[in-house]
mmCIF file of the N, C-alpha and C atoms, coordinates in Angstrom:
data_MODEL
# 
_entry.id   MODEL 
# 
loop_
_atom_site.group_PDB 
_atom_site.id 
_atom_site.type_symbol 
_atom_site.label_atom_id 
_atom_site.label_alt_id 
_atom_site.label_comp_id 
_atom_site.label_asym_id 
_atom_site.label_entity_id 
_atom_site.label_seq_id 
_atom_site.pdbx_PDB_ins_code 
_atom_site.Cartn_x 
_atom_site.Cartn_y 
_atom_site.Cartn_z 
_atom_site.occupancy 
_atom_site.B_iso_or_equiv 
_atom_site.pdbx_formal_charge 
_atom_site.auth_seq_id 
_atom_site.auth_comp_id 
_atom_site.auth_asym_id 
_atom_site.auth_atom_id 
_atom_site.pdbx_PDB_model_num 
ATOM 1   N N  . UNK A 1 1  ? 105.395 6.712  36.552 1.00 0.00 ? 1  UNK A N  1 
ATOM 2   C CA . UNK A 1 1  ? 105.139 6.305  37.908 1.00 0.00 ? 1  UNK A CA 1 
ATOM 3   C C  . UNK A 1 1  ? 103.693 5.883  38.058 1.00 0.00 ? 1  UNK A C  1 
ATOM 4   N N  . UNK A 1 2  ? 103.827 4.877  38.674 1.00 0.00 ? 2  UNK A N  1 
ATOM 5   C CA . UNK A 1 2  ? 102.343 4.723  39.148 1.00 0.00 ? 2  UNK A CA 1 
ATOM 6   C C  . UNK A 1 2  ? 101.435 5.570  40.140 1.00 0.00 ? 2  UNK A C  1 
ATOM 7   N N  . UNK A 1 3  ? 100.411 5.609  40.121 1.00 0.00 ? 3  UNK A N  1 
ATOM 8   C CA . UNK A 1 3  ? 99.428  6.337  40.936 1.00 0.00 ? 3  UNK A CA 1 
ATOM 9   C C  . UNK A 1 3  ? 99.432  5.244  42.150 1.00 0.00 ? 3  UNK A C  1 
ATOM 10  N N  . UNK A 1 4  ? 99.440  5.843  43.635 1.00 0.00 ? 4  UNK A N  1 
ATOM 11  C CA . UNK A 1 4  ? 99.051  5.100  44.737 1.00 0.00 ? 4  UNK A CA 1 
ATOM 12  C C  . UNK A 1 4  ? 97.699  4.859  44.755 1.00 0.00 ? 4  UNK A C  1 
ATOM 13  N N  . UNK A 1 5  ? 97.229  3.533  45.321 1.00 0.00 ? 5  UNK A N  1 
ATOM 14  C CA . UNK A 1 5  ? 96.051  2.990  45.458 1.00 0.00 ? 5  UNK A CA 1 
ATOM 15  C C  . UNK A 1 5  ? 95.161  3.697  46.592 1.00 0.00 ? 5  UNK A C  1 
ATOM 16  N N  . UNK A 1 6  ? 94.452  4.218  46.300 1.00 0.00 ? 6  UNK A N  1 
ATOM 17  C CA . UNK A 1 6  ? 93.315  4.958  47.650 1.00 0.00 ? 6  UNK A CA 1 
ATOM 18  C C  . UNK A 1 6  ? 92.478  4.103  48.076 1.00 0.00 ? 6  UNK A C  1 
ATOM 19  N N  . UNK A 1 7  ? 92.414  3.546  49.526 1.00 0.00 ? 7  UNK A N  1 
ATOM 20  C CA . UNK A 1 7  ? 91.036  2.334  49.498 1.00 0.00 ? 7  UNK A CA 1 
ATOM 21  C C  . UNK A 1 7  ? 90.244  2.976  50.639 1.00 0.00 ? 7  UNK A C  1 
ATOM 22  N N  . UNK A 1 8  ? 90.472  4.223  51.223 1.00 0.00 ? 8  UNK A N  1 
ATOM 23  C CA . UNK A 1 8  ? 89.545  4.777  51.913 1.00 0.00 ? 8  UNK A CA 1 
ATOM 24  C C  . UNK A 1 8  ? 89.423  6.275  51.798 1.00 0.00 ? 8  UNK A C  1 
ATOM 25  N N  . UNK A 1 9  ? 88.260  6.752  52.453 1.00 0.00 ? 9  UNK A N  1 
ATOM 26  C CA . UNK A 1 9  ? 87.784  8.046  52.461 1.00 0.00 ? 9  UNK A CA 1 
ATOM 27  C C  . UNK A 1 9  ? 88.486  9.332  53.400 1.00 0.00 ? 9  UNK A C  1 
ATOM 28  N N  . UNK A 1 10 ? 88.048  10.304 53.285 1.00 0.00 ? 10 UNK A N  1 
ATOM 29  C CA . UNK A 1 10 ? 88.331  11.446 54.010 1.00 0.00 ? 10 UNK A CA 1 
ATOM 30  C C  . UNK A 1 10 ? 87.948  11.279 55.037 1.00 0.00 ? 10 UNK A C  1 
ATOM 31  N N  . UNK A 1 11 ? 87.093  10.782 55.703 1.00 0.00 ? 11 UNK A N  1 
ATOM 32  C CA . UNK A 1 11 ? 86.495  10.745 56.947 1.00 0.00 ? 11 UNK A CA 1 
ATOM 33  C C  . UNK A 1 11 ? 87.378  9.476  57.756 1.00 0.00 ? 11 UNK A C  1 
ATOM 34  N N  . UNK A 1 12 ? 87.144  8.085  57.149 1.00 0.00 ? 12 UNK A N  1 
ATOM 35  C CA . UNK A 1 12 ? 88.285  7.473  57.803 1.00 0.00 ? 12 UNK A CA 1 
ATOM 36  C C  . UNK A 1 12 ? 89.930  7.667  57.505 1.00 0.00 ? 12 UNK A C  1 
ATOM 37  N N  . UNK A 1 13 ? 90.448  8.514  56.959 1.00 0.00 ? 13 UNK A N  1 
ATOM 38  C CA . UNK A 1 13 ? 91.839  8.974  57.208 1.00 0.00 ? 13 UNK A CA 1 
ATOM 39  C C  . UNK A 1 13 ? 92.029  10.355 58.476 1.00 0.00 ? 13 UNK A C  1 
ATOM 40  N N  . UNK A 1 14 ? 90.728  10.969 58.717 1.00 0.00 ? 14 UNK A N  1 
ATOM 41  C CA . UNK A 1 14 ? 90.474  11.934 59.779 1.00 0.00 ? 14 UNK A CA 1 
ATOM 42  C C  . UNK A 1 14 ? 90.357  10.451 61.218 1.00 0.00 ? 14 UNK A C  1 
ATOM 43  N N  . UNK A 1 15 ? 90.001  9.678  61.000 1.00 0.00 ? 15 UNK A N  1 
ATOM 44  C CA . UNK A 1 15 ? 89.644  8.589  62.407 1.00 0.00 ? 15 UNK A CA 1 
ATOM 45  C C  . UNK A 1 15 ? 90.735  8.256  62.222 1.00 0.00 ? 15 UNK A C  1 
ATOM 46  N N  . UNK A 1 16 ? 91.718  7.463  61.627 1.00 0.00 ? 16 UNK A N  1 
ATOM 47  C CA . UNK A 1 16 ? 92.882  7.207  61.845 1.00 0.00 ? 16 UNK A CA 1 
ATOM 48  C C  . UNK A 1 16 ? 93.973  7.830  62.743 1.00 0.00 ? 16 UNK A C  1 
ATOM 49  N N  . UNK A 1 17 ? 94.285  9.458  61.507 1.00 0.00 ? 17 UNK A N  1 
ATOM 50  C CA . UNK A 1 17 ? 94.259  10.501 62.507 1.00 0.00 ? 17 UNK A CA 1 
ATOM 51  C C  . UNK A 1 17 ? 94.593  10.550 63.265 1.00 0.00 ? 17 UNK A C  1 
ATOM 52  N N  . UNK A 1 18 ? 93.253  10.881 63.986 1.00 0.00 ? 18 UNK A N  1 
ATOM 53  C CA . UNK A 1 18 ? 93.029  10.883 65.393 1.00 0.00 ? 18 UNK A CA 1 
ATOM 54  C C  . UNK A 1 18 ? 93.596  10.197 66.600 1.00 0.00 ? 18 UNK A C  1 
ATOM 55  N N  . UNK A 1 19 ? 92.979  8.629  65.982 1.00 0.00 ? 19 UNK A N  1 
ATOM 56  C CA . UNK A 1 19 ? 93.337  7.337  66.828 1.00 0.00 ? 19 UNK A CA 1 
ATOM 57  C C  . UNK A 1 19 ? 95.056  7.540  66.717 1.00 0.00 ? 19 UNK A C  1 
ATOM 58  N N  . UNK A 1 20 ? 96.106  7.663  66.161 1.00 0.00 ? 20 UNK A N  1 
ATOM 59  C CA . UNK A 1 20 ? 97.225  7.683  65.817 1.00 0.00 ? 20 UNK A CA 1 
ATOM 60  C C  . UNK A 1 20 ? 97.658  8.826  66.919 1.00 0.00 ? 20 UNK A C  1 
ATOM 61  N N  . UNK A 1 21 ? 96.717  10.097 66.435 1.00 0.00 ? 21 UNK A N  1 
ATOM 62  C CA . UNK A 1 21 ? 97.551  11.262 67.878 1.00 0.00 ? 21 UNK A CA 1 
ATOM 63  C C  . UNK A 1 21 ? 97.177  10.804 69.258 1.00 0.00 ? 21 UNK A C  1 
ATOM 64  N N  . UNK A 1 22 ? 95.647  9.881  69.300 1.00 0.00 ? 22 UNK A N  1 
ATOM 65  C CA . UNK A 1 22 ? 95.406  9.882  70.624 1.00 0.00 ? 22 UNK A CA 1 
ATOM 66  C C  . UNK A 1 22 ? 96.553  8.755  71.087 1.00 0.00 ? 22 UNK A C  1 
ATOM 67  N N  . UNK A 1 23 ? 97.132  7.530  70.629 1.00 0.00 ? 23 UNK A N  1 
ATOM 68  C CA . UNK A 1 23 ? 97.518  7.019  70.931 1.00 0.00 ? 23 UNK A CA 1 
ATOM 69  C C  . UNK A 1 23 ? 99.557  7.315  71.358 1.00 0.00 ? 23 UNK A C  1 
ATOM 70  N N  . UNK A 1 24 ? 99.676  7.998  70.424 1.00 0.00 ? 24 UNK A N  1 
ATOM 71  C CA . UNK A 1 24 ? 100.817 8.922  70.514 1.00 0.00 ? 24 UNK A CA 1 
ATOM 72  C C  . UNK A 1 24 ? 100.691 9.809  71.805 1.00 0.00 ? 24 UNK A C  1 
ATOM 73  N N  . UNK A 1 25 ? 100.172 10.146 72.262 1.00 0.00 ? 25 UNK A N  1 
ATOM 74  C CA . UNK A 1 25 ? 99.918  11.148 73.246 1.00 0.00 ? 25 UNK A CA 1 
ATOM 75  C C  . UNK A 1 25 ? 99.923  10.515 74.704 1.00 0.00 ? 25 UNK A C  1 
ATOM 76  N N  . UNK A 1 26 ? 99.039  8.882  74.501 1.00 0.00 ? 26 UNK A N  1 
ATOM 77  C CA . UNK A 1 26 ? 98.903  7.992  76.023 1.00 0.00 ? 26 UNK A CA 1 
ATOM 78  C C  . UNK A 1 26 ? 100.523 7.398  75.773 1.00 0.00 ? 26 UNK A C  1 
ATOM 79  N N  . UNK A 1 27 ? 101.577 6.814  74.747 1.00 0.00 ? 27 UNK A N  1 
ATOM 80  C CA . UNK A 1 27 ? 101.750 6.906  74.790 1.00 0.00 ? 27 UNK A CA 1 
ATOM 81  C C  . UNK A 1 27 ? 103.295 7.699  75.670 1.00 0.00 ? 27 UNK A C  1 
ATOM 82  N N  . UNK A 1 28 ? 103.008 8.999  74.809 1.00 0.00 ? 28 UNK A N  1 
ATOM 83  C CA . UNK A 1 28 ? 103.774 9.731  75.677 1.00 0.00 ? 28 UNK A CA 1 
ATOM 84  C C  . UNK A 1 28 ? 103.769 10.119 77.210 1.00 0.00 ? 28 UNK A C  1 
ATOM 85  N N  . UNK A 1 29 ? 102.990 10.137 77.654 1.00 0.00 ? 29 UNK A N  1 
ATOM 86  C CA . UNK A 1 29 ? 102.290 10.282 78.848 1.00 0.00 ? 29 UNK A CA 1 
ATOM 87  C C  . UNK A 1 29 ? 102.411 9.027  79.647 1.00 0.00 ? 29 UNK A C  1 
ATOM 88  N N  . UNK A 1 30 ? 101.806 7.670  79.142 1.00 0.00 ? 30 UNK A N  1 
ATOM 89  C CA . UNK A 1 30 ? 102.976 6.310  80.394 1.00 0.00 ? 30 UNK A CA 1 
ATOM 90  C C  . UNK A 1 30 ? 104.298 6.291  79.992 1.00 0.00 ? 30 UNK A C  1 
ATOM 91  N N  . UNK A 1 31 ? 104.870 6.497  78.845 1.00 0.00 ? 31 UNK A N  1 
ATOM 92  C CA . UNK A 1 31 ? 106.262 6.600  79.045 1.00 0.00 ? 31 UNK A CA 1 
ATOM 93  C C  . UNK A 1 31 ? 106.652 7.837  79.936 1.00 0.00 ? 31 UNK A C  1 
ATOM 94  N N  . UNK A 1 32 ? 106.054 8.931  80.537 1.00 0.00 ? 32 UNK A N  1 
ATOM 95  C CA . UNK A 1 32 ? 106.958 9.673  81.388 1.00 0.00 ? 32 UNK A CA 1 
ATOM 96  C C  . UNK A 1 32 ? 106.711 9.541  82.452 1.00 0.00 ? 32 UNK A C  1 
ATOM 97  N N  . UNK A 1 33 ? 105.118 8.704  83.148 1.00 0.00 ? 33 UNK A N  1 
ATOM 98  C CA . UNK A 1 33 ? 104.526 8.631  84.517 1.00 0.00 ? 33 UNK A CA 1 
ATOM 99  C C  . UNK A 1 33 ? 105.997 7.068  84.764 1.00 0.00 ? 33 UNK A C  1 
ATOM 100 N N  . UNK A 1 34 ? 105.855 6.178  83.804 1.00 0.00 ? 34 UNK A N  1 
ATOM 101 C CA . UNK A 1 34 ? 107.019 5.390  83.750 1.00 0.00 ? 34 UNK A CA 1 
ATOM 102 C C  . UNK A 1 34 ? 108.393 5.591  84.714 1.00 0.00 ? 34 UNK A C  1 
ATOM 103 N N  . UNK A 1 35 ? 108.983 6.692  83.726 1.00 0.00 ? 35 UNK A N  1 
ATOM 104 C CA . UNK A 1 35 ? 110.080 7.123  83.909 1.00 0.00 ? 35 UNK A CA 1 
ATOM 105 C C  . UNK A 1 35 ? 110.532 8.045  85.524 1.00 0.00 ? 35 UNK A C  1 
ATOM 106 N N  . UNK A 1 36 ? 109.664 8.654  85.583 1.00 0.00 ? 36 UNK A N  1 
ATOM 107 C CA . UNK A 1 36 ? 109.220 9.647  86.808 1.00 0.00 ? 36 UNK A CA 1 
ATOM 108 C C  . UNK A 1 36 ? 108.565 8.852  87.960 1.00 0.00 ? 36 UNK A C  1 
ATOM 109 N N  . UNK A 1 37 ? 107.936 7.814  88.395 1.00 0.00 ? 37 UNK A N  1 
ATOM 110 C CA . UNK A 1 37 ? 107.709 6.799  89.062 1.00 0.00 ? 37 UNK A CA 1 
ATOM 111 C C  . UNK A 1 37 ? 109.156 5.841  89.060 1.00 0.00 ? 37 UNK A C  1 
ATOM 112 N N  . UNK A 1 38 ? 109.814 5.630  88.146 1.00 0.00 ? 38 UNK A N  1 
ATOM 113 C CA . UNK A 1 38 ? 111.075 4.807  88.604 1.00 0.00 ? 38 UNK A CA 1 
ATOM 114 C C  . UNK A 1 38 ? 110.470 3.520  88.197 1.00 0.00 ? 38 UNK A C  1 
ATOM 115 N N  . UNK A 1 39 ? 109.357 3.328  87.812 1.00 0.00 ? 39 UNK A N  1 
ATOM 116 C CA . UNK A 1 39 ? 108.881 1.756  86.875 1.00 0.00 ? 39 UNK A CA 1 
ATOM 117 C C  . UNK A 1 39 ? 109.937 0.824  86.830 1.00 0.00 ? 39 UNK A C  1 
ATOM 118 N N  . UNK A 1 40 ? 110.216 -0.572 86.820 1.00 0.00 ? 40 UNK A N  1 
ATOM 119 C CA . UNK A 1 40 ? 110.836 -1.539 86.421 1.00 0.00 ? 40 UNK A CA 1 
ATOM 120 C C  . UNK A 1 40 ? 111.185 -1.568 85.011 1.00 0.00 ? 40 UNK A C  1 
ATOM 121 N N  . UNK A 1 41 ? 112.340 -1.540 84.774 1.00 0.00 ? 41 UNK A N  1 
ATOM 122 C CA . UNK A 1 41 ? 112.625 -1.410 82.813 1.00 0.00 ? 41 UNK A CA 1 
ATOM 123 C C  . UNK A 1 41 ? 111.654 -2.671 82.170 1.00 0.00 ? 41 UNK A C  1 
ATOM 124 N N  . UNK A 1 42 ? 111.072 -3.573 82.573 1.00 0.00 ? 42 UNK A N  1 
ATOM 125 C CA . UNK A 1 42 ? 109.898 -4.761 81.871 1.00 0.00 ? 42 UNK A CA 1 
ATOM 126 C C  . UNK A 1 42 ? 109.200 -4.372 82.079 1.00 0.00 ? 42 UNK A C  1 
ATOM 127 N N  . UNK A 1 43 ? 108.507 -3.368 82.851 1.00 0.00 ? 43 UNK A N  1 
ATOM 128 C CA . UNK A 1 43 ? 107.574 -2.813 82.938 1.00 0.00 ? 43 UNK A CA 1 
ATOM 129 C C  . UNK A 1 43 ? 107.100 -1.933 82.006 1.00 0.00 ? 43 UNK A C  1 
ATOM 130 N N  . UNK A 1 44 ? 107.926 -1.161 81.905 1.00 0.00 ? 44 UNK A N  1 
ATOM 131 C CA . UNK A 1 44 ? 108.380 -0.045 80.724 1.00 0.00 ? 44 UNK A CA 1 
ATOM 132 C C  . UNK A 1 44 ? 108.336 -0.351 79.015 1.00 0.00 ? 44 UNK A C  1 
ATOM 133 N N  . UNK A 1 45 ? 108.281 -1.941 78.894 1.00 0.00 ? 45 UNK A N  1 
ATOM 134 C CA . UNK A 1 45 ? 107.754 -2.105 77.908 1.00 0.00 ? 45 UNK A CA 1 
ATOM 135 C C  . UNK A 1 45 ? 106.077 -2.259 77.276 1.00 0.00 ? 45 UNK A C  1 
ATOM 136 N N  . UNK A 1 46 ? 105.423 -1.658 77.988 1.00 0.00 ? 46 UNK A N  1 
ATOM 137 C CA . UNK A 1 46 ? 103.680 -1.513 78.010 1.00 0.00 ? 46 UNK A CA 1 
ATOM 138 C C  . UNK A 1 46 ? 103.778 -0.331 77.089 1.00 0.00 ? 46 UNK A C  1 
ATOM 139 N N  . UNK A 1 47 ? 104.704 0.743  76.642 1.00 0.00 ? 47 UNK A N  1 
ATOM 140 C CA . UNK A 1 47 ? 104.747 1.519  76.205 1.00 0.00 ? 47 UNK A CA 1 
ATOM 141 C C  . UNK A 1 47 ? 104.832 1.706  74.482 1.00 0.00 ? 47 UNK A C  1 
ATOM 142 N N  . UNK A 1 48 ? 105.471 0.067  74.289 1.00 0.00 ? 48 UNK A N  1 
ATOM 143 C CA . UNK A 1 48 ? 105.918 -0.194 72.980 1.00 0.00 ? 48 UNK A CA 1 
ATOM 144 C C  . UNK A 1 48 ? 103.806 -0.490 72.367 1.00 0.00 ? 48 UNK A C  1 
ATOM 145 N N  . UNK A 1 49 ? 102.587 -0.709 73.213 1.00 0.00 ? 49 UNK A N  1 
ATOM 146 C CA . UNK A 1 49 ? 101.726 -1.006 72.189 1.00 0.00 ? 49 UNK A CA 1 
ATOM 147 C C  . UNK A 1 49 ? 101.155 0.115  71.785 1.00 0.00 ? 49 UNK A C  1 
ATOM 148 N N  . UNK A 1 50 ? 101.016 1.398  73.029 1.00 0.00 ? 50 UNK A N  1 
ATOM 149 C CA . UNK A 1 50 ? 100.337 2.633  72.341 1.00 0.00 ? 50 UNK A CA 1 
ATOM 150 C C  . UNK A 1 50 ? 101.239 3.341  71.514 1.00 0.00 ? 50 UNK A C  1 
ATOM 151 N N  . UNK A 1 51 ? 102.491 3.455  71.227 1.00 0.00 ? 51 UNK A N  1 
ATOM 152 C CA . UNK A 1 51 ? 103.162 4.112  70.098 1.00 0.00 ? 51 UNK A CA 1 
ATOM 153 C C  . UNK A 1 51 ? 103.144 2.883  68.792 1.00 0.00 ? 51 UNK A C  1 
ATOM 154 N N  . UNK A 1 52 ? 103.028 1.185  69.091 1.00 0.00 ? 52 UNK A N  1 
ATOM 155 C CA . UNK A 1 52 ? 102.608 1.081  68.224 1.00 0.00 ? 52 UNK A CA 1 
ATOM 156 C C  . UNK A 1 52 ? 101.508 1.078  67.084 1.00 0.00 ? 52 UNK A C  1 
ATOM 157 N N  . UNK A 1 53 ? 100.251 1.579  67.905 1.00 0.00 ? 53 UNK A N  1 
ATOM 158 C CA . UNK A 1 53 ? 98.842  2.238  67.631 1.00 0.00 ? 53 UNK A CA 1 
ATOM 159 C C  . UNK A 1 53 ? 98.927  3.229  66.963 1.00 0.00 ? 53 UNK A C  1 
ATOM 160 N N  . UNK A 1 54 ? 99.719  4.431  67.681 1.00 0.00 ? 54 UNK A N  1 
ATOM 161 C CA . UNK A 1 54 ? 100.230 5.455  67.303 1.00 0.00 ? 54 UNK A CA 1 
ATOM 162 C C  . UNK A 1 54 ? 100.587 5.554  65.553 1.00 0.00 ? 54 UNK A C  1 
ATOM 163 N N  . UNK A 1 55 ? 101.520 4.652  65.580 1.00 0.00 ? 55 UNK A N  1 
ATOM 164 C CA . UNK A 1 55 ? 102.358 3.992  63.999 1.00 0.00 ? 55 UNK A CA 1 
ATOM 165 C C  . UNK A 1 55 ? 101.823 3.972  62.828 1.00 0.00 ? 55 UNK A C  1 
ATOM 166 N N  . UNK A 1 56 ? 100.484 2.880  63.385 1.00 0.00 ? 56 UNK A N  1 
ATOM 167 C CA . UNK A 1 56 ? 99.510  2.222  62.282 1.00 0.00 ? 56 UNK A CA 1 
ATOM 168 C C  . UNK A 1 56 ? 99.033  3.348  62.071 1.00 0.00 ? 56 UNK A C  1 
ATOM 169 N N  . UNK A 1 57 ? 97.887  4.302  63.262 1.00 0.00 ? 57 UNK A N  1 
ATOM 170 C CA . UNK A 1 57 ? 97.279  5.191  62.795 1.00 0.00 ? 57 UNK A CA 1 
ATOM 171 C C  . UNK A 1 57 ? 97.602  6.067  61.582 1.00 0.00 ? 57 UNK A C  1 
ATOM 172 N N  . UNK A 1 58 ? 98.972  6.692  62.416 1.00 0.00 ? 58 UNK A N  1 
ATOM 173 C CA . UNK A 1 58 ? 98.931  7.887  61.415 1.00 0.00 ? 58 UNK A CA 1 
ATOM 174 C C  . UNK A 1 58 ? 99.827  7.224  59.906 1.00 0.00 ? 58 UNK A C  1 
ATOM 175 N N  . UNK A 1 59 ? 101.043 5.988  59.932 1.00 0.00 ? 59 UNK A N  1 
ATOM 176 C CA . UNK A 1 59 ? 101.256 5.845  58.725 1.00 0.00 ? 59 UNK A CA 1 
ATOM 177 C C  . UNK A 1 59 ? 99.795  5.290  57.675 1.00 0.00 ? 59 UNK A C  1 
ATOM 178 N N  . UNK A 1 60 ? 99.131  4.827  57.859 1.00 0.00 ? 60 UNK A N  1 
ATOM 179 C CA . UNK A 1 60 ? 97.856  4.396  57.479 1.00 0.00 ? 60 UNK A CA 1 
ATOM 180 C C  . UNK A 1 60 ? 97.182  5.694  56.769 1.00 0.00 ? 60 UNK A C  1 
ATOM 181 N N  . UNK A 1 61 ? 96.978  6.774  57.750 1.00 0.00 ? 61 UNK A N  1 
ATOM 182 C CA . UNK A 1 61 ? 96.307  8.004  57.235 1.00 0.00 ? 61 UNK A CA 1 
ATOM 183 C C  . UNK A 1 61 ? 97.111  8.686  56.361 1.00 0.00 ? 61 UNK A C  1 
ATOM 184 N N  . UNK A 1 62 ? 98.207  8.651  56.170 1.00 0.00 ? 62 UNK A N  1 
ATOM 185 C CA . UNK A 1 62 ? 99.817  9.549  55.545 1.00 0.00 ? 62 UNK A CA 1 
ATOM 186 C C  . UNK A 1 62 ? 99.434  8.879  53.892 1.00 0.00 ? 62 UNK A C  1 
ATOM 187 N N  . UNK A 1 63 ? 99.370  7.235  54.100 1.00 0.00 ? 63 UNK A N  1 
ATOM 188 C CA . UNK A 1 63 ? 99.465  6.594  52.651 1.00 0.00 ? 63 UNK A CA 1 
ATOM 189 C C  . UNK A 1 63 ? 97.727  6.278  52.382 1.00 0.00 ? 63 UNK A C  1 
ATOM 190 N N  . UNK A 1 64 ? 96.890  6.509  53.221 1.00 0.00 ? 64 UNK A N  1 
ATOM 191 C CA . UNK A 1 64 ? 95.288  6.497  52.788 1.00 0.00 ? 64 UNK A CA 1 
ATOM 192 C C  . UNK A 1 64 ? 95.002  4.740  52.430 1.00 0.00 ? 64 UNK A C  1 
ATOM 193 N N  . UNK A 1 65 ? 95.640  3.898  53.478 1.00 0.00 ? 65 UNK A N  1 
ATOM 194 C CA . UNK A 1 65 ? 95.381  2.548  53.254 1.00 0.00 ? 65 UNK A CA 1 
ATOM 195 C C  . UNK A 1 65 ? 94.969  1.800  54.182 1.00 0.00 ? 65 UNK A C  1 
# 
């Protein structure tokens, strides 16, 4: 098997991280002010960019790329 490629440090896989839970978290949080306000379902798609933040972050920090 091959060895996975590492192209960053401990410190930026801790910022990733981060950015990944913080974004997971806003996130979670307009999807329920969303839901609980009664939002317009097109509206409700503003939700798809902070979980996709969320995504990058932490798969990024998981594989260190």
């Amino acid at each position: 098997m091959e060895t996975p490629v590492v192209n960053i440090g401990p410190r930026e896989i801790r910022k990733r991280r981060l950015m990944g839970i913080v974004a997971l978290a806003v996130g979670v949080a307009l999807a329920f002010a969303l839901v609980v306000f009664q939002s317009p379902r097109l509206l409700r798609l503003l939700i798809f960019f902070p979980i996709w933040m969320a995504g990058l972050g932490l798969f990024q920090a998981r594989e260190k790329t």
